[in-house]
C-alpha positions in Angstrom: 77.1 -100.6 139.1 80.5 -100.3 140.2 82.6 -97.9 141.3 84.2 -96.7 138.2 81.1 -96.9 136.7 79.2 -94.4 139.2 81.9 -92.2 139.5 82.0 -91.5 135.3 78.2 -91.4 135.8 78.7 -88.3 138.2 81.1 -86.6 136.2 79.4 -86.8 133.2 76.1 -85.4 134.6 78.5 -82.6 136.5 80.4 -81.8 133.2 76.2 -81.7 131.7 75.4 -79.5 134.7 77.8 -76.8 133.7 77.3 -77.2 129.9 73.9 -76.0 130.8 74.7 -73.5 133.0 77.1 -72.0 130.7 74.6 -72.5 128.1 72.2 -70.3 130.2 74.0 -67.2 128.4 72.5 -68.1 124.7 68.7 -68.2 125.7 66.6 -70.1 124.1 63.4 -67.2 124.4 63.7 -64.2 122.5 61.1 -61.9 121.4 61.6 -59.6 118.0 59.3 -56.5 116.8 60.1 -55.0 113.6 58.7 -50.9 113.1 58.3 -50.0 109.2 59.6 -46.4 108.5 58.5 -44.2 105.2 60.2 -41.2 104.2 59.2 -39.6 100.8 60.2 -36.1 99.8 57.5 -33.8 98.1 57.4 -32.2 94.6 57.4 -28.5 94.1 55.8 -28.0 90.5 55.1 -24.9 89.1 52.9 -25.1 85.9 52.6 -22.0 83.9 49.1 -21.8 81.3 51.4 -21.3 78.2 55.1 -21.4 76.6 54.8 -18.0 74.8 53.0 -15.0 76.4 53.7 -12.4 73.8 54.3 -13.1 70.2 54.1 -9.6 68.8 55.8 -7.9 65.6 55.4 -5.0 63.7 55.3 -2.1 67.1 54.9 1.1 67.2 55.5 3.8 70.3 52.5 3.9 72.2 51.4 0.5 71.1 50.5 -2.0 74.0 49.2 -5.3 75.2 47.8 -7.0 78.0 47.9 -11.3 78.3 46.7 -12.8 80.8 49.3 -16.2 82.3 47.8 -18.6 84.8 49.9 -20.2 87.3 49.2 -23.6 89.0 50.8 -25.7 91.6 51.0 -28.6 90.0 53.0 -30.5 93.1 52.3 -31.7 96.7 53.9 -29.3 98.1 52.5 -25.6 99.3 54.6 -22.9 97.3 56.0 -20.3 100.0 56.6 -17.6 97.3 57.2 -16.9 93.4 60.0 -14.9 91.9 60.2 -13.4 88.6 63.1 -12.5 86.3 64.2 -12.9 82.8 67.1 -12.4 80.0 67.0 -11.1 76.6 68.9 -12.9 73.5 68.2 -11.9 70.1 68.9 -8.3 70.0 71.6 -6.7 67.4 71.3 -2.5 66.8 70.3 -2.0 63.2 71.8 1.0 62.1 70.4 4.4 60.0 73.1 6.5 58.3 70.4 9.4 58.0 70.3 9.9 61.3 72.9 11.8 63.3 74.2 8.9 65.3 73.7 7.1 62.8 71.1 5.0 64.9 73.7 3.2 67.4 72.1 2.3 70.8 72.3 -0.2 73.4 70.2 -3.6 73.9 69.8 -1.9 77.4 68.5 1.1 75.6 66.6 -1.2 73.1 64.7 -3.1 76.7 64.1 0.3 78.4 61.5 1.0 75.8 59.3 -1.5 76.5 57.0 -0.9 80.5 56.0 -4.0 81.9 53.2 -3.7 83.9 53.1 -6.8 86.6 50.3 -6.4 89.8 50.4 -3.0 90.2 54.4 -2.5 89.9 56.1 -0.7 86.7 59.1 -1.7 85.5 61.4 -1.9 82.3 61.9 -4.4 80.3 65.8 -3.7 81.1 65.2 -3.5 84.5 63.6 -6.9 84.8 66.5 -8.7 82.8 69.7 -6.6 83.8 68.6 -6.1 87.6 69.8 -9.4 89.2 67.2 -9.0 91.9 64.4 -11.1 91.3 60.8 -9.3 91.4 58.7 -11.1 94.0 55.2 -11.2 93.0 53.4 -13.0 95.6 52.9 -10.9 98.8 50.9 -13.4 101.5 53.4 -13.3 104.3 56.0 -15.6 105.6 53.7 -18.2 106.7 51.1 -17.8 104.4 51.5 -20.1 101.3 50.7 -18.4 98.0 49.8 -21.5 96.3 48.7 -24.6 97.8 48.7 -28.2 95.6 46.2 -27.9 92.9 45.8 -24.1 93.1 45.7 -21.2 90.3 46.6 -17.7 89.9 46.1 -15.8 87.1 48.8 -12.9 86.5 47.9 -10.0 84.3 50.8 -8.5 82.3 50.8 -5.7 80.2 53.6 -4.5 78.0 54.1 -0.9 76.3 56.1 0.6 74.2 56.5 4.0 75.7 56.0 6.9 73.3 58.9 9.3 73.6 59.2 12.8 71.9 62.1 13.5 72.6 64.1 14.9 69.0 67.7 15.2 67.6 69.1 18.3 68.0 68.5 20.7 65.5 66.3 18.4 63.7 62.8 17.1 63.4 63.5 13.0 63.7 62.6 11.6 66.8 65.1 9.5 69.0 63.2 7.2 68.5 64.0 6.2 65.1 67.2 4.7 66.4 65.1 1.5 67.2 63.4 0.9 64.2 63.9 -2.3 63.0 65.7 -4.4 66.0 63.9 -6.8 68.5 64.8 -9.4 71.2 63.5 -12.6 72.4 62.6 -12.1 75.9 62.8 -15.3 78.6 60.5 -15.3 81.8 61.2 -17.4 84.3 59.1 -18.0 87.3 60.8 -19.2 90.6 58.3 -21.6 93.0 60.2 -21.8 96.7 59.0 -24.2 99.4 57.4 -23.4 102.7 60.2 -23.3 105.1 60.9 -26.2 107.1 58.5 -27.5 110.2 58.4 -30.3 113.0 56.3 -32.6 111.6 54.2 -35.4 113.3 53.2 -39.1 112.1 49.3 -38.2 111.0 51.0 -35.2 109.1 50.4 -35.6 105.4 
């Protein structure tokens, strides 16, 4: 080999020797783990027995009625507390020329009629749609669920129409005359909340 010849030899393998050592930066061993994550939110289902607690006509003061409503966590998640309100729709005064007023009265008068008697408290029918404050009506505490998934409560609720004997001046009709006739449709609705948030861990379910 002559001397041209060795001398390209050598540069060639110098020009290889830093290709490789260049190429040193893009190794050829790697290593690659993959971690699978899941994230799924909960469901918070409240499940209430039936669509219509009270279906009653025809009352009289002093009437009453007690139902019985069952309610269920239908979800995966524990129910921190349950709120209760309502509205009324429906309602129109019906008037009676032979009274004095001639019968003309509110809805709000109409509602406070009716008790509603809910685990031990008393309250109007009024109260419970007018007041914007929601009646709690599970009492276990802060960290105490009241329902966990697949539980039941039953809720008694009885309803009266108060008997009042109060008359119209200088005469012998009752006050309660005024009402004959009207009625309202009266919505419940039943609030579930969630448990407040916590740290969790991986073997959590």
């Amino acid at each position: 080999m002559d001397f041209k010849k060795k001398m390209g030899t050598g540069i060639l393998a110098g020009a290889l020797g830093l290709s490789l050592v260049g190429g040193g930066t893009y190794a050829a061993f790697n290593d690659v783990e993959e971690i699978d994550n899941f994230f799924s939110a909960g469901t918070l289902d409240l499940v209430t027995s039936t669509d219509v607690l009270f279906d009653i006509s025809n009352l009289k003061p002093g009437d009453h009625i007690t139902e019985t409503l069952t309610l269920t966590n239908n979800g995966s998640l524990e129910i921190d507390e349950i709120l209760l309100n309502g509205f009324a729709s429906g309602w129109e005064d019906v008037l009676h020329t032979h009274l004095t007023d001639n019968g003309k009265n509110s809805k709000a008068e109409f509602l406070s009629q009716f008790q509603v008697e809910v685990l031990e408290e008393v309250i109007t029918l009024n109260d419970l749609v007018n007041n914007f404050e929601d009646k709690e009506i599970t009492f276990e505490g802060t960290e105490t669920p009241a329902l966990v998934p697949g539980e039941s409560m039953d809720l008694e609720v009885k309803v009266t129409f108060v008997e009042d004997d109060t008359r119209y001046d200088d005469s012998r009709l009752f006050e309660q005359n005024k009402y004959q006739g009207e009625g309202a449709t009266i919505n419940l609705r039943f609030e579930a909340t969630q448990m407040p948030g916590e740290e969790r861990s991986n073997d959590a379910q």
